[in-house]
N, C-alpha and C positions, 0 to 999 in steps of 0.2 A: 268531502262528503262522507258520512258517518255509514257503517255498514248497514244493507238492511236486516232486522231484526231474524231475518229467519238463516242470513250467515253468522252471528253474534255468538254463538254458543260454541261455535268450530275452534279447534287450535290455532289453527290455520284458515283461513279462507281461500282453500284450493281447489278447482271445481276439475274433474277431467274432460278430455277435451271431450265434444260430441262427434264422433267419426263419422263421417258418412259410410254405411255400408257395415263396417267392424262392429261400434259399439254396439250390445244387445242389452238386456235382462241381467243375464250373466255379467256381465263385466261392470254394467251401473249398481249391482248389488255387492261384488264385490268391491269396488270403491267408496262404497258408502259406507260399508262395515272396516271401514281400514280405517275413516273418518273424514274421506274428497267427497267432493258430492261427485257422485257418477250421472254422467249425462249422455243421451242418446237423441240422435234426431228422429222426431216423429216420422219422419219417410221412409227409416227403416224396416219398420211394419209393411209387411208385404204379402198380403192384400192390402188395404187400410183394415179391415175390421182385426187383424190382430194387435192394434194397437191396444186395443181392450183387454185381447188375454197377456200381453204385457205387461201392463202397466196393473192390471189385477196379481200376477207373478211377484212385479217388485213391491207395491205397496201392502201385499201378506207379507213376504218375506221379510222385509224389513221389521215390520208389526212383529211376528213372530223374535224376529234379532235384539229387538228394543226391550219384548217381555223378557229373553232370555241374559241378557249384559243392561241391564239398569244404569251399571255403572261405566258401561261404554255405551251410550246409544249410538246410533248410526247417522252419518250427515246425511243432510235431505238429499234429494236428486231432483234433476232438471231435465226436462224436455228443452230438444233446439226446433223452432217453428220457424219456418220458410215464408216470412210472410209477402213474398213478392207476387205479383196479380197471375201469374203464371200457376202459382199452388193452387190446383182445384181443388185438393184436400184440407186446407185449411178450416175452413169452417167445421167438416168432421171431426178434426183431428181437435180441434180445438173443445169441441164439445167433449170428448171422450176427457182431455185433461180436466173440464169443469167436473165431471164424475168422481174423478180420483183426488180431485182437490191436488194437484201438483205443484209442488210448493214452490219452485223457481221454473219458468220459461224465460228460455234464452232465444230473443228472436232474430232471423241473420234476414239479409238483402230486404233491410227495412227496419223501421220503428210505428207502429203504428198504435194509436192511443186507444185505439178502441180493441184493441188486444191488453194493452198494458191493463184497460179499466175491469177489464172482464180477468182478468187474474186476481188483478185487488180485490173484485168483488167475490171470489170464491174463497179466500181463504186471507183475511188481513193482513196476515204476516207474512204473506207470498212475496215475490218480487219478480220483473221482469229486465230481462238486461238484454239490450243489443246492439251486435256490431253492423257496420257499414261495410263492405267490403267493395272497393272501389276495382273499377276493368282495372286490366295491365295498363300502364301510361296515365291513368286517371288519379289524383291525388284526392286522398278522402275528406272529406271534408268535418266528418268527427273520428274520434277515437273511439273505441269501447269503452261505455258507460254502465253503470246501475244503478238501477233504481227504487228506492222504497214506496216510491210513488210513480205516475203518470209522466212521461219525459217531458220537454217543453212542446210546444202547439207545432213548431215548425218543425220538428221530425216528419218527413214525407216517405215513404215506398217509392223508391227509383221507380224509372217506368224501364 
């Protein structure tokens, strides 16, 4: 599977990881200007509504790094979405990324297409990637995937 269009431009297509808790602003911006995509999970905002003055943080500062190094822009960055029926944030949090147009979400304890569709649909070149991450004793049943498009039909949300 061919990269999608919006890791293509990278030296490398190294994403850092999203920490629960650790990654902020700070550390997704700096990863980005180094040329990883720096990624943070949407639950680190805490309240939910700072995810706005976050993601307003990175998507200036970056702007601003891109005007200033032309000739090094900075790799995108990714939000990780929790998309399991447990997240009562998601639909917020989700809307806040359609705002910023954020260019890769990475979704964990699930795949679900009507997340995948609603990223394609804010920005073409976006992409969405997610892993499965199986109990202890449970063997996964996929790998971590990406994608340029909408996964197959039979990606489900564990219960």
């Amino acid at each position: 599977m061919p990269l999608p269009p919006v890791l293509r431009s990278l030296p490398l297509p190294i994403i850092g990881a999203p920490l629960f808790i650790i990654s902020n602003p700070k550390l997704v911006i700096a990863q980005c200007t180094a040329g990883v995509v720096g990624s943070m999970p949407a639950l680190n905002a805490r309240p939910a509504e700072q995810l706005d003055e976050w993601l307003a943080e990175i998507t200036e500062t970056l702007a601003a790094w891109n005007r200033d190094h032309p000739e090094q822009p900075a790799a995108p960055f990714a939000i990780n979405q929790i998309v399991h029926k447990s997240n009562d944030r998601l639909e917020h949090d989700m809307q806040v990324c359609a705002r910023y147009k954020v260019p890769i979400v990475i979704t964990s304890l699930g795949a679900r297409t009507d997340i995948n569709d609603a990223v394609h649909g804010w920005v073409g070149s976006s992409c969405t990637m997610s892993s499965t991450i199986s109990s202890p004793g449970r063997r996964s049943r996929r790998a971590p995937t990406a994608w340029s498009r909408s996964p197959p039909a039979q990606a489900a949300t564990p219960e």
